[in-house]
Structure formats: C-alpha cells, structure tokens
DSSP file (Angstrom, degrees, kcal/mol; ACC not computed):
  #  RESIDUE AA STRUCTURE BP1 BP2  ACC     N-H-->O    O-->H-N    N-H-->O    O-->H-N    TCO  KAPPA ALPHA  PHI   PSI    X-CA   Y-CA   Z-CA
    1    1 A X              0   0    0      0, 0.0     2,-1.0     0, 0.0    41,-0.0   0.000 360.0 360.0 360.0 144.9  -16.7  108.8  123.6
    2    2 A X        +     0   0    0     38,-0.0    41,-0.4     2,-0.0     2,-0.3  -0.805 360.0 138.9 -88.5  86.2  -17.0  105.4  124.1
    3    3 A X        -     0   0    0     -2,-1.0     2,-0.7    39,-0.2    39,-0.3  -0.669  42.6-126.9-144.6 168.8  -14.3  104.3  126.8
    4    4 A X  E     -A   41   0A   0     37,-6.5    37,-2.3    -2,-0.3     2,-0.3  -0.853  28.6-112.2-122.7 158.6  -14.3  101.8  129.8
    5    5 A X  E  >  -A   40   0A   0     -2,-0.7     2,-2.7    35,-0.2     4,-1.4  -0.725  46.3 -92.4 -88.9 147.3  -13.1  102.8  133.7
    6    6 A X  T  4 S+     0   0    0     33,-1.0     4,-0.4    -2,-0.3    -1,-0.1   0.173 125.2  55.0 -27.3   5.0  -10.2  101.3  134.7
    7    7 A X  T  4 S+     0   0    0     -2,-2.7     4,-0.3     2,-0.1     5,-0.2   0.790 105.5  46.6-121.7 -88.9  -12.2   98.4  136.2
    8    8 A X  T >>>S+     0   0    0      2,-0.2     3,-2.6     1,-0.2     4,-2.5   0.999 115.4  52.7 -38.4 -88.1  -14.1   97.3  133.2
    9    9 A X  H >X5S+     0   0    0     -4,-1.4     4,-2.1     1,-0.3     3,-1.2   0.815 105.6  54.4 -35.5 -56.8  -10.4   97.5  131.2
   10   10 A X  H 3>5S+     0   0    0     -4,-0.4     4,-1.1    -5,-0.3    -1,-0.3   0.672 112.4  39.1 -41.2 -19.8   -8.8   95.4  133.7
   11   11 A X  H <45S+     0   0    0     -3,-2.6    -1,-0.2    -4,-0.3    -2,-0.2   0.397 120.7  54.1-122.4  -9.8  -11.5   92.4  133.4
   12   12 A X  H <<5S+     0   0    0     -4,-2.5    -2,-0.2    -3,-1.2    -3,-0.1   0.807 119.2  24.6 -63.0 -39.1  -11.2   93.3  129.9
   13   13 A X  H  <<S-     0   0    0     -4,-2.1    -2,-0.2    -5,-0.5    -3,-0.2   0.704  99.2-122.2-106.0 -38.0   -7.5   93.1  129.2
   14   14 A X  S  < S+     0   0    0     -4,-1.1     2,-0.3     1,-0.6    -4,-0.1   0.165  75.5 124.9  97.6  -6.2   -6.6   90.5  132.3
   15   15 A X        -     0   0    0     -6,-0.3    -1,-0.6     4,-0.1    -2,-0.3  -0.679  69.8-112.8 -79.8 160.1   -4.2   93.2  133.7
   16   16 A X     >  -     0   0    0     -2,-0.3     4,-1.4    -3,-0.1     3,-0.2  -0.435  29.0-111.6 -79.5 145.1   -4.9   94.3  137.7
   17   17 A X  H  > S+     0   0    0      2,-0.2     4,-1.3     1,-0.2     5,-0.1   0.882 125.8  62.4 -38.1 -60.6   -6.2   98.1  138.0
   18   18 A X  H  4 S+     0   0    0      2,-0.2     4,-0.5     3,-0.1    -1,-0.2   0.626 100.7  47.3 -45.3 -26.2   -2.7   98.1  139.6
   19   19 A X  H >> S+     0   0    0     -3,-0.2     3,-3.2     2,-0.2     4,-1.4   0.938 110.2  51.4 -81.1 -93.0   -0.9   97.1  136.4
   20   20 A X  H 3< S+     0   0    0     -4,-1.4    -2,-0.2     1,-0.3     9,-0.2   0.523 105.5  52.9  -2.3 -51.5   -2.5   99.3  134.5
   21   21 A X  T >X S+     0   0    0     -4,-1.3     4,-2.9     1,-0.2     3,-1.1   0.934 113.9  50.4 -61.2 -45.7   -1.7  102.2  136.8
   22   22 A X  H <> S+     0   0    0     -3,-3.2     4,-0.6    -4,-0.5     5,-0.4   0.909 106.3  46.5 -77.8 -47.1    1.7  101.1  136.4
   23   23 A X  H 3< S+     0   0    0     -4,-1.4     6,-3.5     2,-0.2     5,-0.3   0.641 116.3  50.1 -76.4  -3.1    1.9  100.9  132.6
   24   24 A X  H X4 S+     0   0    0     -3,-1.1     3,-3.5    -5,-0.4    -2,-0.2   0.702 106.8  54.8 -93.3 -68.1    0.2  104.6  132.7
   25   25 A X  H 3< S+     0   0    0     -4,-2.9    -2,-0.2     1,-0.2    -3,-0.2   0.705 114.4  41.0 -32.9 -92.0    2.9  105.9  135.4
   26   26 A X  T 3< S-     0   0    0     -4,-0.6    -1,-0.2     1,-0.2    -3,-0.1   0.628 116.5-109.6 -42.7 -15.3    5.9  104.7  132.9
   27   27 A X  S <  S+     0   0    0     -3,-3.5     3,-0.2    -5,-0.4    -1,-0.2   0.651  80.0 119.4 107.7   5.8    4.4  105.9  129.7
   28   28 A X  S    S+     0   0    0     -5,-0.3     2,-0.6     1,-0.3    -4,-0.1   0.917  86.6  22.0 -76.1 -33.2    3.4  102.7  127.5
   29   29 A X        -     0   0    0     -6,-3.5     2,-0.7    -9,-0.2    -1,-0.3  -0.907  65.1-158.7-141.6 135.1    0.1  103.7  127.6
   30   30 A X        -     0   0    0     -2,-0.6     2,-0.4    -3,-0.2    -6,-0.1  -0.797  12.5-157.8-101.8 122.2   -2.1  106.8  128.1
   31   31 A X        -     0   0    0     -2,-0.7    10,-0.2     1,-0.2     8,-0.0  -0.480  23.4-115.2 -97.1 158.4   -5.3  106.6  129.0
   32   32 A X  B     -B   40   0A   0      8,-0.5     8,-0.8    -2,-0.4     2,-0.3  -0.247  34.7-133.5 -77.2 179.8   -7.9  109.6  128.2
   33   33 A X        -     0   0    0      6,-0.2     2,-0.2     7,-0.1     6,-0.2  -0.840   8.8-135.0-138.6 144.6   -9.5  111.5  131.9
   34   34 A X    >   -     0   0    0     -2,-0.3     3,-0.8     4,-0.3     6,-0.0  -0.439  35.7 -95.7 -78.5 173.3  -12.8  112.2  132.3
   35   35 A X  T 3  S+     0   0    0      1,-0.3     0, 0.0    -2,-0.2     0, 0.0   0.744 131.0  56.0 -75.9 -22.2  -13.7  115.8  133.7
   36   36 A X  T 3  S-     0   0    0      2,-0.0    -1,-0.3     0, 0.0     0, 0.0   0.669 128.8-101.9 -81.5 -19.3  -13.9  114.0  137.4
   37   37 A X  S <  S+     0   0    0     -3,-0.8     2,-0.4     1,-0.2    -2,-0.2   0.788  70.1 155.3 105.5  28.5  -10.1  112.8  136.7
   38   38 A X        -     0   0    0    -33,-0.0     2,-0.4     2,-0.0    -4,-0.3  -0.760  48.6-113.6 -89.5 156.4  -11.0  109.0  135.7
   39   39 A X        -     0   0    0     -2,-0.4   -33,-1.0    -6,-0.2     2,-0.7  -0.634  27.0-158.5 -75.7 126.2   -9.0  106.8  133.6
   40   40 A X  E     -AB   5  32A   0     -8,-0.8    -8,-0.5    -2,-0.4   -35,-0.2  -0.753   7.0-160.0-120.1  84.4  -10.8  106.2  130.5
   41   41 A X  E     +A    4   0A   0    -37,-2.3   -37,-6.5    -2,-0.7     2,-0.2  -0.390  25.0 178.1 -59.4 121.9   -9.6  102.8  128.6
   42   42 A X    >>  -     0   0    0    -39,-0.3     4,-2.0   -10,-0.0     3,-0.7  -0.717  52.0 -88.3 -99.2 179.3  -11.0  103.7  124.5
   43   43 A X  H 3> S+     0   0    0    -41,-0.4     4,-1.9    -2,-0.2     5,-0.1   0.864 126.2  65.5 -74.7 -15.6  -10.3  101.1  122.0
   44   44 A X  H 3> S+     0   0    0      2,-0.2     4,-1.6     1,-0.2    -1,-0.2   0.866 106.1  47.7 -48.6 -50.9   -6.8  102.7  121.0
   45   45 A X  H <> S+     0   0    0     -3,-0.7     4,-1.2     2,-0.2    -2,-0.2   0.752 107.1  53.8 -80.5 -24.2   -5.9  101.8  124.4
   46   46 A X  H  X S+     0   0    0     -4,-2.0     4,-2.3     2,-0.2    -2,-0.2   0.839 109.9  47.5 -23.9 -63.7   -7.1   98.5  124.2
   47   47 A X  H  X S+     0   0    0     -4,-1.9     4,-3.1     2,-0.2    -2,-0.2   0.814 114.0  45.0 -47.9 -53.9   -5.2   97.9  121.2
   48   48 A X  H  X S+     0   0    0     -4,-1.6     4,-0.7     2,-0.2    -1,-0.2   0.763 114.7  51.6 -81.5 -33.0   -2.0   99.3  122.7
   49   49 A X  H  X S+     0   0    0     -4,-1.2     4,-1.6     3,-0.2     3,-0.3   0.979 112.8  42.8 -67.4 -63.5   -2.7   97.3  125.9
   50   50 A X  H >X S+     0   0    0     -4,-2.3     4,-2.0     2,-0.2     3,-0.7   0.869 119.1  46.0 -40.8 -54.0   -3.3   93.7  123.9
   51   51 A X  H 3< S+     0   0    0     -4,-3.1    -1,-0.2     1,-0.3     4,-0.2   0.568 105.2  57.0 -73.8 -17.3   -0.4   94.4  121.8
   52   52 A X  H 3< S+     0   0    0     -4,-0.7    -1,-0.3    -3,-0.3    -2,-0.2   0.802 111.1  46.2 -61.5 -46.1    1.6   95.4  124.8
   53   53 A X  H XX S+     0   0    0     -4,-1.6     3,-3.1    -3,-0.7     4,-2.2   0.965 113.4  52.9 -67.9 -63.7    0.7   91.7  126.2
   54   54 A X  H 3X S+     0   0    0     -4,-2.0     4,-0.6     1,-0.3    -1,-0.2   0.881 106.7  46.0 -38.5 -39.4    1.6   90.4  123.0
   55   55 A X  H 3> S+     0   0    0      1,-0.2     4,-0.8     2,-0.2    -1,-0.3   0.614 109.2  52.9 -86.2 -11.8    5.0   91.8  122.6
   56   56 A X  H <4>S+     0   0    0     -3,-3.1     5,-3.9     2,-0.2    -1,-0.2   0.755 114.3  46.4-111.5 -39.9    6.3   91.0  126.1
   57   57 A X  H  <5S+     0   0    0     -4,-2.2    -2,-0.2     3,-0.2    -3,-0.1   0.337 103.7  63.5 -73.6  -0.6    5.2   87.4  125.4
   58   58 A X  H  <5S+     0   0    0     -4,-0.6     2,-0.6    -5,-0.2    -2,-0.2   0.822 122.5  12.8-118.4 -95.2    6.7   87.6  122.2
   59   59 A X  T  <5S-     0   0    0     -4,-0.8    -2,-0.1     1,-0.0    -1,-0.1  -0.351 104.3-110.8 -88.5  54.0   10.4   88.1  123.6
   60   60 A X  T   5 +     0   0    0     -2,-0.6     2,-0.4     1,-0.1    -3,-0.2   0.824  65.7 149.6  22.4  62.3    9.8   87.3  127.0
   61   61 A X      < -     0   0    0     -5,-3.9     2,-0.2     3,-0.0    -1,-0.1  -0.819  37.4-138.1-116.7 165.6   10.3   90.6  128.4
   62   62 A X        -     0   0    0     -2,-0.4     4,-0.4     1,-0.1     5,-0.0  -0.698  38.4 -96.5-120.9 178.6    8.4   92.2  131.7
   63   63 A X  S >> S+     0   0    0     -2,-0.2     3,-1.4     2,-0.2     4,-1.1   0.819 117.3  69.4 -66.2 -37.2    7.0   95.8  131.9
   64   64 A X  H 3> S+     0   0    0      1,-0.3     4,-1.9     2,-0.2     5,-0.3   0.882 102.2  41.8 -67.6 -87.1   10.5   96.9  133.7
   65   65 A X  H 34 S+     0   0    0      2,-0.3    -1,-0.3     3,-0.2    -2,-0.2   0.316 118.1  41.5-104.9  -1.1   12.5   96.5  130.7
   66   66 A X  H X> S+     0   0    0     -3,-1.4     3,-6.0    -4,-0.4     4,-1.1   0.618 119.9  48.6 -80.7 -66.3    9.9   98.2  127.6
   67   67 A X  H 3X S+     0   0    0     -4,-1.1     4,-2.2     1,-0.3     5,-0.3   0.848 114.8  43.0 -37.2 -33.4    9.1  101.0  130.4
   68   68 A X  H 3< S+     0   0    0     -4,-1.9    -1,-0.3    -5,-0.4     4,-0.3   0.586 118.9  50.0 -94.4   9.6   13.3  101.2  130.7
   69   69 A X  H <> S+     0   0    0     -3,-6.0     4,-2.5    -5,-0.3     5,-0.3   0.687 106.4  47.0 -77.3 -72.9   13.3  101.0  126.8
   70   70 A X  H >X S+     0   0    0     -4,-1.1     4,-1.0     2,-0.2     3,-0.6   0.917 114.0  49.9 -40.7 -56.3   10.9  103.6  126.2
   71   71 A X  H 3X S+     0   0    0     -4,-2.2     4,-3.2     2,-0.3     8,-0.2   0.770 109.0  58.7 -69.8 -34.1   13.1  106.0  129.0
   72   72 A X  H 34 S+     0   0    0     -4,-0.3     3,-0.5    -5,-0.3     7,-0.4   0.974 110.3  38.8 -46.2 -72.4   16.2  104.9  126.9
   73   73 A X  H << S+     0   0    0     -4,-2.5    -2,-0.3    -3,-0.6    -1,-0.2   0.682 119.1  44.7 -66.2 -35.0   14.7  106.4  123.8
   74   74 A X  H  < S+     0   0    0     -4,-1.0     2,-0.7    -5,-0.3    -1,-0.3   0.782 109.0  55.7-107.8 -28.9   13.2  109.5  125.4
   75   75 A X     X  -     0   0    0     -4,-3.2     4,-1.1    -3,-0.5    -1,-0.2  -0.925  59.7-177.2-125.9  98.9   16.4  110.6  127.8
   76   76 A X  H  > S+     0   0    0     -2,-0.7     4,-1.5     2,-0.2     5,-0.2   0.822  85.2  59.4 -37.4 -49.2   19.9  111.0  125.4
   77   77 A X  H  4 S+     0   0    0      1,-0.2    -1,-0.1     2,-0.2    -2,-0.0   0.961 114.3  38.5 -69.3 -32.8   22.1  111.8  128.5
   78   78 A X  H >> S+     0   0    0     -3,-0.2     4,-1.7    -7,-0.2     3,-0.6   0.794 113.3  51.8 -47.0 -52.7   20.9  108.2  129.8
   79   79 A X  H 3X S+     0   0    0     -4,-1.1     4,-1.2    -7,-0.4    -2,-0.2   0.623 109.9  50.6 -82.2  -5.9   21.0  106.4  126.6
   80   80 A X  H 3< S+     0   0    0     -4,-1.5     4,-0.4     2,-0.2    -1,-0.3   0.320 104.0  59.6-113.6   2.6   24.7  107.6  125.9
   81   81 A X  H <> S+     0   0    0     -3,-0.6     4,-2.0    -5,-0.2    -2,-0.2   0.594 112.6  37.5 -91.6 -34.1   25.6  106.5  129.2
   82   82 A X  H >X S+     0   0    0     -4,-1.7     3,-1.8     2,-0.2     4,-1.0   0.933 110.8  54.0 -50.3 -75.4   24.5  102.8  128.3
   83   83 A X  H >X S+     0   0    0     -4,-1.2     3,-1.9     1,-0.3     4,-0.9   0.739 111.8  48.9 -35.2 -90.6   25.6  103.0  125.1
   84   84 A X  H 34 S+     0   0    0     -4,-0.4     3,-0.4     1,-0.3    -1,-0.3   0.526 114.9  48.5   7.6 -68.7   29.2  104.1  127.1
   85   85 A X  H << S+     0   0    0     -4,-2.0    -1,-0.3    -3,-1.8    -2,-0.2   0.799 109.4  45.8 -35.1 -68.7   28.8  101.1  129.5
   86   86 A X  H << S+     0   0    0     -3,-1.9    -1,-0.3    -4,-1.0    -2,-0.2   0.543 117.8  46.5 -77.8 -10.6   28.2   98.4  127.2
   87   87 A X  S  < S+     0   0    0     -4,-0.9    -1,-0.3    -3,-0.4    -2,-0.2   0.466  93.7 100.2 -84.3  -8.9   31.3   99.7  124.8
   88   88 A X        -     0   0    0     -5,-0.4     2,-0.7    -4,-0.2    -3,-0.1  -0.252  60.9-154.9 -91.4 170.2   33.3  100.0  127.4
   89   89 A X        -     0   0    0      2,-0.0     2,-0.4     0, 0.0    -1,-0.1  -0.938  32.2-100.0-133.7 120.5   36.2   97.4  128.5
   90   90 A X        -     0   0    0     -2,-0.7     2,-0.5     1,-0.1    -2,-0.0  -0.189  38.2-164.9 -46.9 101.1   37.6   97.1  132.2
   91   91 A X        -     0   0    0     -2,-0.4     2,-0.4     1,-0.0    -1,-0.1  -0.672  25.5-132.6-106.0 151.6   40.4   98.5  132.9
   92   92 A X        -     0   0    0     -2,-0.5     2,-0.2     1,-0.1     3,-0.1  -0.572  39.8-118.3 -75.9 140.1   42.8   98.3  135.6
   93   93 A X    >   -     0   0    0     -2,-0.4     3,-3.1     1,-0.2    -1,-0.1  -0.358  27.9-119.2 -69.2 132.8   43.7  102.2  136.8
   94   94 A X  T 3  S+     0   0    0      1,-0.3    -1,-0.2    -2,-0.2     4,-0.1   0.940 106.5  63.8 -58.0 -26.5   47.2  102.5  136.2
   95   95 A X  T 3  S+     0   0    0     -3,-0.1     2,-0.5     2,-0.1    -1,-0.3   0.847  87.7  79.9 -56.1 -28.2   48.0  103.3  140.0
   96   96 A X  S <  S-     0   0    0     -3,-3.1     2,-0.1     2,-0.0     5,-0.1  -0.859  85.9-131.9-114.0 132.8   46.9  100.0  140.9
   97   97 A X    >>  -     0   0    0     -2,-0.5     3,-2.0     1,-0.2     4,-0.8  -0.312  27.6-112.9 -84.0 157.6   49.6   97.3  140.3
   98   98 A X  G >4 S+     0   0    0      1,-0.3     3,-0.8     2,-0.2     4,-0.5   0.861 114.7  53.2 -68.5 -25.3   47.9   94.3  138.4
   99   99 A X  G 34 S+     0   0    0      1,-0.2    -1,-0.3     2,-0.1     4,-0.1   0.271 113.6  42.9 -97.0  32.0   48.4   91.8  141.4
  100  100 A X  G <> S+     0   0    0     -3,-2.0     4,-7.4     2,-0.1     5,-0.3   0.266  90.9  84.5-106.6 -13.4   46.7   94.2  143.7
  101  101 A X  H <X S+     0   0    0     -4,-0.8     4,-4.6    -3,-0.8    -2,-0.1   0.982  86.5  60.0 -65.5 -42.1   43.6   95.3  141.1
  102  102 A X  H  > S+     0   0    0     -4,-0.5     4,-2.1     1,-0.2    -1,-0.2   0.807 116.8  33.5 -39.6 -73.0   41.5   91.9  142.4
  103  103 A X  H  > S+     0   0    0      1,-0.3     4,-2.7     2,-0.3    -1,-0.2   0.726 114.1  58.1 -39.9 -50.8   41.6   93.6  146.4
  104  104 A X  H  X S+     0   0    0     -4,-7.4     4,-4.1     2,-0.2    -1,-0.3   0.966 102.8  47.0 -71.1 -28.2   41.4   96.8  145.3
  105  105 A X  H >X S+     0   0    0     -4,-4.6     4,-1.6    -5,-0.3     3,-1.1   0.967 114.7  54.0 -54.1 -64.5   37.9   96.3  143.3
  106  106 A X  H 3X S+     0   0    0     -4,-2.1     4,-3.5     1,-0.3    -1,-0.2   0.777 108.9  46.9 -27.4 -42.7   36.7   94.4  146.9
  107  107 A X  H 3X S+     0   0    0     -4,-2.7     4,-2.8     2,-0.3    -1,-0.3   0.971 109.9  56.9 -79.2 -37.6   37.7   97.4  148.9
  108  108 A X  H <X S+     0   0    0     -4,-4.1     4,-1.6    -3,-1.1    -1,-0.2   0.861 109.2  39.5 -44.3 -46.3   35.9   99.4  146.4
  109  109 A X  H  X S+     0   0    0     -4,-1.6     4,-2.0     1,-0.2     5,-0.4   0.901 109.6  67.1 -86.3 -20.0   32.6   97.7  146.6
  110  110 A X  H  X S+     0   0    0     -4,-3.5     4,-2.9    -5,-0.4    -2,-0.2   0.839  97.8  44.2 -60.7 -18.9   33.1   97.6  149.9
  111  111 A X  H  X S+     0   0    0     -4,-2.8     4,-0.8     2,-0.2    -1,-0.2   0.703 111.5  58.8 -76.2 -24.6   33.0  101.1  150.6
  112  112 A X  H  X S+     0   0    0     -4,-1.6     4,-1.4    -3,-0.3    -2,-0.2   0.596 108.5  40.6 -69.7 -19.4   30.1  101.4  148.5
  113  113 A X  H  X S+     0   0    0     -4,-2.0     4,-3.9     2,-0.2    -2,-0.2   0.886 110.4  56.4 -73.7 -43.7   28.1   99.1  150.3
  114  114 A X  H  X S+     0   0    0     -4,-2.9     4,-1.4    -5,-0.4    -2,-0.2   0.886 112.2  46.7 -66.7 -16.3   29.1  100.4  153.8
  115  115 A X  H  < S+     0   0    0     -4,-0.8     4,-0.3     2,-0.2    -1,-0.2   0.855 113.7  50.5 -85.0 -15.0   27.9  104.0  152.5
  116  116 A X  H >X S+     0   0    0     -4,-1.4     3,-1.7     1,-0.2     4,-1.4   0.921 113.7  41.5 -66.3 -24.4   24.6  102.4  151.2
  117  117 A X  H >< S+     0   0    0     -4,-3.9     3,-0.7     1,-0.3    -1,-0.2   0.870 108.0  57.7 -87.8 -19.0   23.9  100.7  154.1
  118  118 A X  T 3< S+     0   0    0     -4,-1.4    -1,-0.3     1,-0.2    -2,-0.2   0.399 107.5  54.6 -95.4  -9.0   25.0  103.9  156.2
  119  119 A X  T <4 S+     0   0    0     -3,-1.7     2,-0.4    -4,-0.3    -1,-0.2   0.704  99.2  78.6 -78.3 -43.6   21.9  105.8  153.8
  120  120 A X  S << S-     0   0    0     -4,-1.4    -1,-0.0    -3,-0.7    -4,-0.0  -0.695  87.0-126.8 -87.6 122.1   19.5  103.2  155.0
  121  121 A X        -     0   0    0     -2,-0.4    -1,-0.1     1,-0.1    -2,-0.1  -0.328  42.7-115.9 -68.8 136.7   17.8  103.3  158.7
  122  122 A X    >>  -     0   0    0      1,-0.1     3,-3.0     2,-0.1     4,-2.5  -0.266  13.8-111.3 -80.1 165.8   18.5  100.0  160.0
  123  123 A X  H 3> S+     0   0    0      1,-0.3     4,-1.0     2,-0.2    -1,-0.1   0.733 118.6  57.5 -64.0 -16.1   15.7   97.2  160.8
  124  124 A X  H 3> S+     0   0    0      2,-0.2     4,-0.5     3,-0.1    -1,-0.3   0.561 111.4  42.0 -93.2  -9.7   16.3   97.5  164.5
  125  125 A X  H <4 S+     0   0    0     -3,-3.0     3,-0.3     2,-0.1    -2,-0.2   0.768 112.6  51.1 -95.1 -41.0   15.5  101.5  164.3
  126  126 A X  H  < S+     0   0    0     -4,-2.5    -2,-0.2     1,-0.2    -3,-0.1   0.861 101.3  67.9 -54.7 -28.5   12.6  101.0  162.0
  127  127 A X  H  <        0   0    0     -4,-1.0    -1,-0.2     1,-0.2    -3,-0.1   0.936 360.0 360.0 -11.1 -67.0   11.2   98.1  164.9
  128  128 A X     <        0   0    0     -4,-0.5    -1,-0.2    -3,-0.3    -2,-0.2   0.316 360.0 360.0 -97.8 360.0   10.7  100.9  167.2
C-alpha cells in the first residue's frame, strides 16, 4: 500500500504531526497502522484531510466544533440534551419571587464556582 508516515503527511497537508494526532484522537480522520503501530496517511486520508481544511475555511469553523459535531451525531443522549438546551426558555422557579430571581441566579453561580474552585489544587499548593 502506498501511504505516507505521519511526518511526510504533515509537510504534505501543512497540518503539525500534532494536529493530525488530534484530528485522529476525535474521529475526523482514521489513518491505517502499520504492523509496528505507525500512522499510515493513504490518499483517502489525504482527501479527507484537504477537504477537512477546506470545509473549516469554508464556514470558518475550528477542529473543536466538527470534532463536537461529529460527537453530536454519534452520542443521542448528548445530542437530545442540546437539542433540550437550545429549545428551552428561562424560567424563573416558582419559589423564587421575580424581584429576587436576579440574586438568586448570582448565588447560584456562585456556589458553583466556589465548588469548582474547591475541585481544583490551588496555584500556591501546586508551587511547592
């Protein structure tokens, strides 16, 4: 078979060996293995790569948002929580009286921030 190493495809294609890895890891493109476990660019992946550039340049879109396309289409429990999201309309909870709803969202993200940050080791323990 006729195929290039990841190397040779990068200086083909103008994507980094790193990009590449990246655009294998999410699924746009699959590259063949050789029997030692190299990535093996054929002209199908060429294709898929060029047309990948094309398409992003096309609609201005970055790799994040096909790769979170593609994930869209492949995981239903995900794509029907979007779907959910973008239908949905903000409502105030009926417990919370309308000239309180403003405060109560604040306190709300605030309690979600103080538990992210309470997730995260802070920069003065990571220092040391």
């Amino acid at each position: 078979m006729d195929a290039l190493t990841i190397h040779e495809a990068a200086s083909t294609t103008g994507w980094s060996p790193r990009m590449l890895r990246y655009v294998e890891r999410v699924g746009l493109v699959a590259p063949a293995r050789s029997d030692a476990g190299y990535r093996l660019y054929g002209p199908a992946e060429l294709q898929r790569l060029r047309t990948l550039r094309e398409l992003l340049e096309r609609h201005e879109l970055g790799l994040s948002d096909l790769a979170f396309a593609l994930r869209l289409e492949r995981d239903r429990a995900l794509r029907g929580e979007v779907d959910g999201w973008l239908a949905a309309t903000p409502e105030r909870p009926e417990h919370v009286p309308a000239a309180d709803w403003l405060h109560w969202e604040q306190e709300k993200h605030s309690k979600l921030l103080a538990a992210a940050a309470a997730q995260r080791p802070s920069t003065l323990t990571e220092a040391v």
